[in-house]
MDAnalysis code that builds the backbone (N, CA, C; Angstrom):
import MDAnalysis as mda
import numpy as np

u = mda.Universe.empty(558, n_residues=186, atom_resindex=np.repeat(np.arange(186), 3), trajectory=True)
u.add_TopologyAttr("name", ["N", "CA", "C"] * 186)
u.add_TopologyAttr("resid", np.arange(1, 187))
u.add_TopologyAttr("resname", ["UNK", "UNK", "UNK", "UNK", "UNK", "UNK", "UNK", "UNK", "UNK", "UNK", "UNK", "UNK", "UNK", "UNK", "UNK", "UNK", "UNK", "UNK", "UNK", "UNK", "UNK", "UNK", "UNK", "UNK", "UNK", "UNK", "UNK", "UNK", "UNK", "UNK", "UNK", "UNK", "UNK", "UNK", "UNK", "UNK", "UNK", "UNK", "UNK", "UNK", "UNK", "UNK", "UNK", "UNK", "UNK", "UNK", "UNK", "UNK", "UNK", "UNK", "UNK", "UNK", "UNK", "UNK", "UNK", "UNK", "UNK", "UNK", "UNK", "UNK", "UNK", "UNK", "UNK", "UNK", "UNK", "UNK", "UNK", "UNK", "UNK", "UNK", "UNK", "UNK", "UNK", "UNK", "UNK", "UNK", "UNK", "UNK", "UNK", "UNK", "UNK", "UNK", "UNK", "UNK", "UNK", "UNK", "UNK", "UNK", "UNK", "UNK", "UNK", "UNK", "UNK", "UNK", "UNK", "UNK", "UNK", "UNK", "UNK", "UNK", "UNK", "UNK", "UNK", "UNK", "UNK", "UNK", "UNK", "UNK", "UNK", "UNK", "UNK", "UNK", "UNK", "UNK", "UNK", "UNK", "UNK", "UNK", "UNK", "UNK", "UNK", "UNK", "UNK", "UNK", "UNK", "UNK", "UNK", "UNK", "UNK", "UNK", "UNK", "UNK", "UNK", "UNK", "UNK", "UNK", "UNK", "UNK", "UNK", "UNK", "UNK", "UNK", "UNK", "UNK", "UNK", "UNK", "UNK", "UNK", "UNK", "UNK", "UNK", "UNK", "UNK", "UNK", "UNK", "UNK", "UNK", "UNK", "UNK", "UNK", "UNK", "UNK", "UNK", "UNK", "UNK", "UNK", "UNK", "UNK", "UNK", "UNK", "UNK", "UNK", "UNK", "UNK", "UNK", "UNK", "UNK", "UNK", "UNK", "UNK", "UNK", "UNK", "UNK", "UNK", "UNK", "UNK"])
u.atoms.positions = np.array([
    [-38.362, 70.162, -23.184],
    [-37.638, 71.335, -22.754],
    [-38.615, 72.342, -22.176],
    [-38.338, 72.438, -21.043],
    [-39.410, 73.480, -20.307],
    [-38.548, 75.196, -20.584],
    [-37.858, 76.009, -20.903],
    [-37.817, 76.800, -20.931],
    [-38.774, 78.252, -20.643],
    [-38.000, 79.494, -20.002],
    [-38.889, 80.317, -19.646],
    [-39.063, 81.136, -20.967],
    [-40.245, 82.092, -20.505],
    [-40.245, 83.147, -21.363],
    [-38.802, 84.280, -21.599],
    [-38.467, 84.634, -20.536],
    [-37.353, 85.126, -20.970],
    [-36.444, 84.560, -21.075],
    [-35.679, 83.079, -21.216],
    [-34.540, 82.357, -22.189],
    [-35.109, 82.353, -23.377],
    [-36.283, 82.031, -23.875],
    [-37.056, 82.025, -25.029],
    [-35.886, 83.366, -25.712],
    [-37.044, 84.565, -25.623],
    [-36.929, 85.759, -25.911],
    [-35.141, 85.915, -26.102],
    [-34.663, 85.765, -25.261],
    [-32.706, 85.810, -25.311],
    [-32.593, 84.687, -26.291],
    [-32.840, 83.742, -26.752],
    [-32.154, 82.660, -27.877],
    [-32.980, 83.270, -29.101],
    [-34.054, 83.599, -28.612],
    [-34.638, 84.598, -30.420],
    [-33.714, 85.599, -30.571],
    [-33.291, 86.280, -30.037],
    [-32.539, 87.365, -29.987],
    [-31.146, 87.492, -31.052],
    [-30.684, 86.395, -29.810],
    [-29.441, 85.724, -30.155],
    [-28.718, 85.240, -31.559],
    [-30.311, 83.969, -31.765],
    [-30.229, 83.515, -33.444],
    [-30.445, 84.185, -34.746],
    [-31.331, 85.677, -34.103],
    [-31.645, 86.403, -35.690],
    [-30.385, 87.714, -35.146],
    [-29.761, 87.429, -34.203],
    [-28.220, 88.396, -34.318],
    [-27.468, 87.561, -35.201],
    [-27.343, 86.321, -34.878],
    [-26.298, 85.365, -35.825],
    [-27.231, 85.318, -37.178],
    [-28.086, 85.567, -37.523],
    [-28.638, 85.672, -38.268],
    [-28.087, 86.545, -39.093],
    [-28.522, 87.797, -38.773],
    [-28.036, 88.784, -39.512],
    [-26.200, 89.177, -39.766],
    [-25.917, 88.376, -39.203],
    [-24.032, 88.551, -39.259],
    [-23.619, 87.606, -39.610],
    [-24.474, 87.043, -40.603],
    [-23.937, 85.607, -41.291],
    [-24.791, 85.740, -42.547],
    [-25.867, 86.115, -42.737],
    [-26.827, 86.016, -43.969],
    [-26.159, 87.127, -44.838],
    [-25.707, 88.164, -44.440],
    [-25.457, 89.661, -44.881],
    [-24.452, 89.972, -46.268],
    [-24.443, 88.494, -46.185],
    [-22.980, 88.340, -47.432],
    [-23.041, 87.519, -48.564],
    [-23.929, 86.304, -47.763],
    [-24.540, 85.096, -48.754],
    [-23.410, 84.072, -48.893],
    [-21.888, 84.630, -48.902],
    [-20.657, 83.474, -48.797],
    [-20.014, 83.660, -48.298],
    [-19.099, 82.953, -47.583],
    [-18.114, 81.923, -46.353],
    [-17.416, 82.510, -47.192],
    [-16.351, 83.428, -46.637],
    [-14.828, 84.095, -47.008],
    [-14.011, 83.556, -45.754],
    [-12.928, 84.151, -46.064],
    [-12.184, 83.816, -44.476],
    [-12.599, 85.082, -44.032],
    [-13.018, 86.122, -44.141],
    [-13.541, 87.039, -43.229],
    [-14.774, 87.319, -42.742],
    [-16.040, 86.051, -43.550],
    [-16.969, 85.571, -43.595],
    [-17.669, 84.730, -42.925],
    [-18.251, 84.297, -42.062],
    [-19.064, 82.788, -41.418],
    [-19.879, 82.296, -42.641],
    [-20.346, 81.457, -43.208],
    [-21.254, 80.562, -43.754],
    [-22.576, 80.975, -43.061],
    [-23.621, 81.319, -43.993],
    [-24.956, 81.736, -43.638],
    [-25.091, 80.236, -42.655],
    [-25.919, 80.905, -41.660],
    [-26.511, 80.066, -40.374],
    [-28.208, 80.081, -40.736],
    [-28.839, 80.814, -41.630],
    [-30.199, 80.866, -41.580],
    [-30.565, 79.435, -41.284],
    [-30.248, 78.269, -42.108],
    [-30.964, 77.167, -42.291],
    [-31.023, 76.391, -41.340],
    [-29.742, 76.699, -39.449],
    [-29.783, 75.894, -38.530],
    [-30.540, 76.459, -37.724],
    [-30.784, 78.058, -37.844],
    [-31.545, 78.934, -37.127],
    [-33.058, 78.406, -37.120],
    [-33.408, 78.367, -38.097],
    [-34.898, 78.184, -38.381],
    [-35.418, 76.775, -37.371],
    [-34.299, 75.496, -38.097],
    [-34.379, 74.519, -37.418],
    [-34.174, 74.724, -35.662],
    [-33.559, 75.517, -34.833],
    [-33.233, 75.349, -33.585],
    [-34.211, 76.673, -33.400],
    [-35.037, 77.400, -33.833],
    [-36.048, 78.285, -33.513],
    [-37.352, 76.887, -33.397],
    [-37.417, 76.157, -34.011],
    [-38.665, 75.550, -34.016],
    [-38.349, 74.656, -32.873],
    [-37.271, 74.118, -32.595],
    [-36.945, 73.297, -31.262],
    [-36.907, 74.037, -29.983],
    [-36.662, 75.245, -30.078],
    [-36.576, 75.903, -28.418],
    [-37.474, 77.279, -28.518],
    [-38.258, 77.784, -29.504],
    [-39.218, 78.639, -29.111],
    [-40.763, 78.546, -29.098],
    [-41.343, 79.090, -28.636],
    [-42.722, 78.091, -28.560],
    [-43.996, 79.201, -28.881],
    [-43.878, 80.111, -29.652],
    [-44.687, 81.145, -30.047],
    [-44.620, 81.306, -31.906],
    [-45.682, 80.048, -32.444],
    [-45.565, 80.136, -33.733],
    [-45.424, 81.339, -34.012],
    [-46.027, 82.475, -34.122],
    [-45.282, 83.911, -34.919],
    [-43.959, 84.007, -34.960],
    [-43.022, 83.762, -34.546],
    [-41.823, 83.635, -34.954],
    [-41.476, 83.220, -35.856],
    [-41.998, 82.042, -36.357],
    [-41.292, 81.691, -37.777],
    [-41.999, 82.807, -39.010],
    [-43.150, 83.118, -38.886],
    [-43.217, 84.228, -39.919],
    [-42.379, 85.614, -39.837],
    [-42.256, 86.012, -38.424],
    [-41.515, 86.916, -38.016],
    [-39.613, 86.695, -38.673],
    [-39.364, 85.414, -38.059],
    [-38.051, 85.370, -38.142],
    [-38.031, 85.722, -40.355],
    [-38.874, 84.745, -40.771],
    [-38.972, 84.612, -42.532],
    [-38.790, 86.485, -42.665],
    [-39.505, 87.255, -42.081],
    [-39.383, 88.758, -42.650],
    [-38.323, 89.470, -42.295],
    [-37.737, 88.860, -41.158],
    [-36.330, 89.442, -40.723],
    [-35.704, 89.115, -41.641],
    [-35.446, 87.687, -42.343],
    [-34.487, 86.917, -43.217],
    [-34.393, 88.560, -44.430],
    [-35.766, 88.202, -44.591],
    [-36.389, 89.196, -46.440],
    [-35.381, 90.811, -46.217],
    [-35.509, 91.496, -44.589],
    [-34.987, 92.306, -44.395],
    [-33.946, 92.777, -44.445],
    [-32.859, 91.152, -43.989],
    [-31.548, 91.480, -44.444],
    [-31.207, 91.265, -45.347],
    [-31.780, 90.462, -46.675],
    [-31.177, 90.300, -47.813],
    [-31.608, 92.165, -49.004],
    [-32.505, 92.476, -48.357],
    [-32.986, 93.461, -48.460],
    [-31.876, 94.895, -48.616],
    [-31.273, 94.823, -46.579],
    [-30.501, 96.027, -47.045],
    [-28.980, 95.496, -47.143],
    [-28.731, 94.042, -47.325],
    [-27.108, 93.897, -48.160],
    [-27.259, 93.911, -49.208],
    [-28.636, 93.892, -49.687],
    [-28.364, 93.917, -51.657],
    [-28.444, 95.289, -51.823],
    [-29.155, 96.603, -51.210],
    [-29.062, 97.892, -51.291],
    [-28.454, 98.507, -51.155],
    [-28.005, 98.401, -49.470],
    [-27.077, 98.847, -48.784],
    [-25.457, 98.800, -49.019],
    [-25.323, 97.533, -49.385],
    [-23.727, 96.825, -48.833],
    [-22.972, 96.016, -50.606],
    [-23.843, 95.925, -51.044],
    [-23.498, 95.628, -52.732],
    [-23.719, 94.377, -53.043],
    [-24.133, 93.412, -51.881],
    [-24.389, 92.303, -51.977],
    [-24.833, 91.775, -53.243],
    [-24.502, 90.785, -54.061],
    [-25.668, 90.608, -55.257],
    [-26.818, 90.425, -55.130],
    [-27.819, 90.629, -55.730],
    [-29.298, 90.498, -55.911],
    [-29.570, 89.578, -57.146],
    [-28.758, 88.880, -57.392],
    [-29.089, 87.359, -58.049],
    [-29.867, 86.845, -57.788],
    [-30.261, 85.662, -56.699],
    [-31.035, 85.510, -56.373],
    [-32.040, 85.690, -56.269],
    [-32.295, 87.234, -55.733],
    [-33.683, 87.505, -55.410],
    [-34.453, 87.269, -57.458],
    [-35.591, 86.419, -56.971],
    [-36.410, 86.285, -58.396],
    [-37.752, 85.997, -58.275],
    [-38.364, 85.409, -59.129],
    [-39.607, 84.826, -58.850],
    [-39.567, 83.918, -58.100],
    [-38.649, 83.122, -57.705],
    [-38.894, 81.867, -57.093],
    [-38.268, 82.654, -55.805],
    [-37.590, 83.721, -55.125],
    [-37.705, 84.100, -54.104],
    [-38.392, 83.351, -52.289],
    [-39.957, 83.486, -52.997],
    [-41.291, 83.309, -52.664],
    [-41.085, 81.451, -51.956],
    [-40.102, 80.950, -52.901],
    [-39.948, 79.412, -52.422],
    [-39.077, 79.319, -50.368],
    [-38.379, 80.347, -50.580],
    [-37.552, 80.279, -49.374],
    [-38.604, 80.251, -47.947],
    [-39.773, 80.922, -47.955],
    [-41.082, 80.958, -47.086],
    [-41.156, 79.255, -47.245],
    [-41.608, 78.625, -47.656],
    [-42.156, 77.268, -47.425],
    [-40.288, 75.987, -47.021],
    [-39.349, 76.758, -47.403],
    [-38.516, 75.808, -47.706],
    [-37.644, 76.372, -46.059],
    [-37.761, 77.399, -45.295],
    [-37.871, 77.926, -43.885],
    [-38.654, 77.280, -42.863],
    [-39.636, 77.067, -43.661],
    [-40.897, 76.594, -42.981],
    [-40.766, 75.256, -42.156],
    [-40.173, 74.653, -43.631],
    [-39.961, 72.994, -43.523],
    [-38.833, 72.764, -42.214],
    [-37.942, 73.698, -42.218],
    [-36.952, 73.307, -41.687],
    [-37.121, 74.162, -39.858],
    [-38.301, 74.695, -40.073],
    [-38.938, 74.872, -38.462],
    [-40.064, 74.170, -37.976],
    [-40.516, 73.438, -39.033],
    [-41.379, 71.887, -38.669],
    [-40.330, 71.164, -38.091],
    [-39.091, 70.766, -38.861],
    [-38.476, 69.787, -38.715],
    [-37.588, 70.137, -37.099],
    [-37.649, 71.404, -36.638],
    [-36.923, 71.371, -35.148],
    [-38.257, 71.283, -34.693],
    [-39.356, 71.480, -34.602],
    [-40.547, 71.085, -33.745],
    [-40.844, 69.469, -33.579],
    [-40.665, 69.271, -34.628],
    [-40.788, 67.593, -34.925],
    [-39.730, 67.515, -33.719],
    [-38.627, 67.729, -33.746],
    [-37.429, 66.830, -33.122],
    [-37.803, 67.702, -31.316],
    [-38.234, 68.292, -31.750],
    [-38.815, 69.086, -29.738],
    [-39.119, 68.185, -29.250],
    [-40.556, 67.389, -29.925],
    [-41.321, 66.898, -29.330],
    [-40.730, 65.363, -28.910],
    [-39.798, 65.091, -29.415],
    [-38.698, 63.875, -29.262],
    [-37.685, 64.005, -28.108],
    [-37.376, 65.244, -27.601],
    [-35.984, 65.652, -27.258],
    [-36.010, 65.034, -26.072],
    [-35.295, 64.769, -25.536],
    [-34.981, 64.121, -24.112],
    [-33.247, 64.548, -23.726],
    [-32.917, 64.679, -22.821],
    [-31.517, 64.758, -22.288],
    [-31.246, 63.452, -22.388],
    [-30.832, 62.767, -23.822],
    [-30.540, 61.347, -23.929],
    [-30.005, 61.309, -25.629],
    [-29.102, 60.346, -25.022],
    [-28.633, 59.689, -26.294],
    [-29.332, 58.661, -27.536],
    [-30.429, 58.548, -27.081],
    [-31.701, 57.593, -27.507],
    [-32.103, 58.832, -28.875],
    [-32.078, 60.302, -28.385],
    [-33.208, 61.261, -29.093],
    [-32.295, 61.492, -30.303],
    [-30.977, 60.996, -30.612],
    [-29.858, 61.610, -31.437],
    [-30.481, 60.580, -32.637],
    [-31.272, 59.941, -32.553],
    [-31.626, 59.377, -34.142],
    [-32.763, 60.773, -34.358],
    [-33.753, 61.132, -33.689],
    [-34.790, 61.993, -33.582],
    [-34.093, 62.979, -34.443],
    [-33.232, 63.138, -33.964],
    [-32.142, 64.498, -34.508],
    [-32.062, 64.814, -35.591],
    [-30.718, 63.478, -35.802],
    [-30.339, 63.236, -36.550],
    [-31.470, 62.994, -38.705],
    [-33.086, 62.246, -38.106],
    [-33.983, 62.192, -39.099],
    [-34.168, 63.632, -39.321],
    [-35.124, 63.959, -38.039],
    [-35.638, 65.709, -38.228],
    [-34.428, 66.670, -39.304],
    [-32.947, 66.574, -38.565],
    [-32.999, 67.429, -39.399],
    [-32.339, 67.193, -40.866],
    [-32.081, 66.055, -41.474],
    [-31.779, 65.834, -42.133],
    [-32.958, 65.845, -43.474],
    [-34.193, 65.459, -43.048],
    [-35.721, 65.663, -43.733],
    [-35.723, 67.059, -43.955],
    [-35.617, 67.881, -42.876],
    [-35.503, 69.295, -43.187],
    [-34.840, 70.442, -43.811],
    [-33.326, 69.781, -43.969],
    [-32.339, 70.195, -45.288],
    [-33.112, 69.643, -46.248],
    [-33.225, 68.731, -46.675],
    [-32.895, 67.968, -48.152],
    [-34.696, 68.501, -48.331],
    [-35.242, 68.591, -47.486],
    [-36.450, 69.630, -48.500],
    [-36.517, 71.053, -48.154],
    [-35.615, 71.477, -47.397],
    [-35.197, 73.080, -47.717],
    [-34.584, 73.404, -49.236],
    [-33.376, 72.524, -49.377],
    [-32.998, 72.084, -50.356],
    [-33.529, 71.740, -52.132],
    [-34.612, 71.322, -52.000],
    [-35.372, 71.004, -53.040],
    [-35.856, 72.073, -53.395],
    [-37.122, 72.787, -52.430],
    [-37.611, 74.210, -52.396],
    [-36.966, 75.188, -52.968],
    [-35.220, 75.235, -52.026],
    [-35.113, 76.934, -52.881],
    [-34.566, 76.651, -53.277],
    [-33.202, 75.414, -53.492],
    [-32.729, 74.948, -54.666],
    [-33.159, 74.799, -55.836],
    [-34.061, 73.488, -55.956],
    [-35.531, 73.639, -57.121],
    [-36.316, 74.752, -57.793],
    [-36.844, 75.031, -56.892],
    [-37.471, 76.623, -56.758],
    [-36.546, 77.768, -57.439],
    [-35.081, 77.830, -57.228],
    [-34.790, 78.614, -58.093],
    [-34.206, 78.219, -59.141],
    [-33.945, 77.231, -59.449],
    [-33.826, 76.250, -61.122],
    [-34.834, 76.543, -61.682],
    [-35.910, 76.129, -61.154],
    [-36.784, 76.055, -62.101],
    [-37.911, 77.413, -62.451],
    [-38.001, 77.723, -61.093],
    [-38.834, 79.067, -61.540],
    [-37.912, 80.607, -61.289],
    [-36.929, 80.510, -61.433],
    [-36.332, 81.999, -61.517],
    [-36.102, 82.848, -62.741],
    [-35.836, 82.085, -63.589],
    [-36.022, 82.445, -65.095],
    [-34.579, 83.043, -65.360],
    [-33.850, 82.268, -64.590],
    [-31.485, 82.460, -65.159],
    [-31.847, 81.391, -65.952],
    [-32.374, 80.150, -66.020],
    [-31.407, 78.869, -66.049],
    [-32.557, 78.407, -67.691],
    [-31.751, 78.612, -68.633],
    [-32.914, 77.907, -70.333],
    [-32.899, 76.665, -69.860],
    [-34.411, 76.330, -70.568],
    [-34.844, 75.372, -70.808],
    [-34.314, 74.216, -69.317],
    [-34.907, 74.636, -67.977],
    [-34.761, 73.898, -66.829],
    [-35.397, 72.613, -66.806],
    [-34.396, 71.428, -66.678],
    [-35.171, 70.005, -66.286],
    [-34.521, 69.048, -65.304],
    [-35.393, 68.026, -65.160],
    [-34.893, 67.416, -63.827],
    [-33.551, 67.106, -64.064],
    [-33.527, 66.266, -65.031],
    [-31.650, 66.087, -65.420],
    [-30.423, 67.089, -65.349],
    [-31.461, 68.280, -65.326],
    [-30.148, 69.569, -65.386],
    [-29.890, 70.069, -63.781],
    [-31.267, 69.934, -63.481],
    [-31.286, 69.642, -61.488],
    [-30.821, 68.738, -60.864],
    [-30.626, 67.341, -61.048],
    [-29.788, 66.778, -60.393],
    [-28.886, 66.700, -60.283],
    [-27.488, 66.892, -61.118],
    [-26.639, 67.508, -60.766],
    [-25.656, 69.035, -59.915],
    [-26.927, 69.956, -59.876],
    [-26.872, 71.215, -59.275],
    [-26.759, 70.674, -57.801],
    [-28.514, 69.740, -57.484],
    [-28.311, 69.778, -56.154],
    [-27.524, 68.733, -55.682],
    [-26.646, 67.601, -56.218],
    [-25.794, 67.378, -55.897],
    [-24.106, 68.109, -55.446],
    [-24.505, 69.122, -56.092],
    [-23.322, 69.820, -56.279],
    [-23.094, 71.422, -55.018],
    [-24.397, 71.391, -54.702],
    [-24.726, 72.514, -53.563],
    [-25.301, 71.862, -52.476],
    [-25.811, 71.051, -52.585],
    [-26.807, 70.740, -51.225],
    [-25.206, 69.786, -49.837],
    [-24.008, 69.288, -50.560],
    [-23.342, 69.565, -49.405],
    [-22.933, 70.287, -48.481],
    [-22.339, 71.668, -49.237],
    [-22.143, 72.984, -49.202],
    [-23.080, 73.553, -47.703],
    [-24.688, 73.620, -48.420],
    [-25.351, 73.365, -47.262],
    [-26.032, 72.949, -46.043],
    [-24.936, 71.674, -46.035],
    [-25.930, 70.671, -45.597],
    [-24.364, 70.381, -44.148],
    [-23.067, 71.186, -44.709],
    [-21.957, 71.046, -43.895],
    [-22.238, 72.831, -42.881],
    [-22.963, 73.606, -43.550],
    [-23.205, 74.876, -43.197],
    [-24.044, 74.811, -41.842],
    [-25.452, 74.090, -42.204],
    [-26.371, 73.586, -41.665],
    [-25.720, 72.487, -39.702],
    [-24.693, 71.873, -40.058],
    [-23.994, 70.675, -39.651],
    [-23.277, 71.430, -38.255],
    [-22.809, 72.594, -39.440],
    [-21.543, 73.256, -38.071],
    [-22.286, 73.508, -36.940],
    [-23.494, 74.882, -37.337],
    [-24.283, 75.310, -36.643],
    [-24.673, 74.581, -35.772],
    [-25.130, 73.680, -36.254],
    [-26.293, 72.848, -35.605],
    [-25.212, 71.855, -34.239],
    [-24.060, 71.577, -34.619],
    [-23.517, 71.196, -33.889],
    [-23.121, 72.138, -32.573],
    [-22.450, 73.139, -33.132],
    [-22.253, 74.629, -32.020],
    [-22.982, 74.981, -31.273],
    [-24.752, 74.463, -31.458],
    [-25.579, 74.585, -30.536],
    [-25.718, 73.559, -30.096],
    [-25.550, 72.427, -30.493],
    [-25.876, 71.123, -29.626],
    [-25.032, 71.014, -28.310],
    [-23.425, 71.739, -28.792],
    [-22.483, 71.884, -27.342],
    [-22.696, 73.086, -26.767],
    [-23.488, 74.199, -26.816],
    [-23.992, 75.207, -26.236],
    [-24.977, 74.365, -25.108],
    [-26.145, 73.900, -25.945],
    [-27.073, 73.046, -25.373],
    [-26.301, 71.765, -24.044],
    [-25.395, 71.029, -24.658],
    [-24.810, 70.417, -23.315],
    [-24.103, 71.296, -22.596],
    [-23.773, 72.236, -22.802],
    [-22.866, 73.012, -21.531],
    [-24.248, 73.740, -20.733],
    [-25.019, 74.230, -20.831],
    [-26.125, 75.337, -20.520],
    [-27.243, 74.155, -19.800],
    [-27.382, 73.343, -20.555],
    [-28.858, 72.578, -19.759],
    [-28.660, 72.005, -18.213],
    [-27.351, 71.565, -18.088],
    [-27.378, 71.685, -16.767],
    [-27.747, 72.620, -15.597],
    [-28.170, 73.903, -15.795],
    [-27.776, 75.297, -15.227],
    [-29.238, 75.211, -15.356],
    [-29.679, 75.136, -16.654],
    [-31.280, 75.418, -16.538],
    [-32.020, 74.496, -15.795],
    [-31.450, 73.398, -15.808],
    [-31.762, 72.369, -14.803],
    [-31.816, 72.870, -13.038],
    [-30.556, 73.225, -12.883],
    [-30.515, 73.783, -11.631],
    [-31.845, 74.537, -11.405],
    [-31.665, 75.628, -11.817],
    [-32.582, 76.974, -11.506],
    [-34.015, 76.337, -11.698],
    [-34.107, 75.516, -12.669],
    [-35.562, 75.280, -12.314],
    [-35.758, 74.535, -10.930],
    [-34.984, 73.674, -10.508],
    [-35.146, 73.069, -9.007],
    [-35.317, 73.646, -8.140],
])
């Protein structure tokens, strides 16, 4: 994907707007969208090309959970010691759209590429702050793997259909639009 600097800059824009109008609540109401962070990260590492962003985008994340838990009444559950896990478990899942960049082709061949990348990149986003907050947040007595495998069976669809929508909504963004970028670059 050859993209310019300024489409860059407009899809950063774009994703930490959907960002913030989806993270701000933490749950899917009917008046709600389902947090998008986890497809964001992944489709920031596939179409932007200025590593500071992913640390950038990680402090935007911190920012809005920041002023909906202050601001807006949001719970602050979550936020704990294991907090700190969501940085590496972000991370993973903007390796895993770089991984699949470097694969991408305008082809039906790259949809396994995809399909691995981002599926590697949930299920250890997943582990991280799932795990991460089982085990080191200090809600849950006496935390063990047996008491974790059932949790992340029990959430990691949840996010993994959250993850799915997104990721799809841009994949048909992506086929309607690449033609155009195609053009203009000719």
């Amino acid at each position: 994907m050859h993209l310019t600097h300024r489409q860059q800059i407009n899809i950063g824009l774009i994703l930490t707007l959907i960002m913030a109008l989806t993270r701000s609540h933490h749950w899917a109401t009917l008046h709600a969208l389902p947090d998008a962070s986890w497809a964001i990260f992944f489709l920031v590492g596939v179409y932007l090309r200025p590593l500071w962003i992913a640390p950038g985008l990680i402090a935007a994340a911190m920012l809005i959970d920041y002023i909906a838990i202050t601001q807006f009444g949001v719970s602050g559950f979550c936020v704990s010691p294991a907090y700190w896990l969501l940085i590496p478990a972000y991370g993973a899942l903007f390796i895993a759209g770089r991984v699949y960049a470097q694969h991408y082709s305008m082809s039906l061949a790259t949809l396994p590429w995809l399909a691995g990348t981002a599926l590697v990149g949930t299920v250890t986003a997943e582990l991280l702050s799932s795990g991460g907050f089982y085990f080191f947040s200090g809600r849950f007595a006496d935390p063990s793997l047996a008491g974790f495998v059932p949790r992340f069976f029990e959430y990691f669809p949840t996010m993994l259909s959250s993850f799915t929508l997104y990721l799809g909504l841009a994949a048909i963004i992506h086929l309607l639009l690449a033609p155009l970028q195609e053009n203009t670059a000719a």
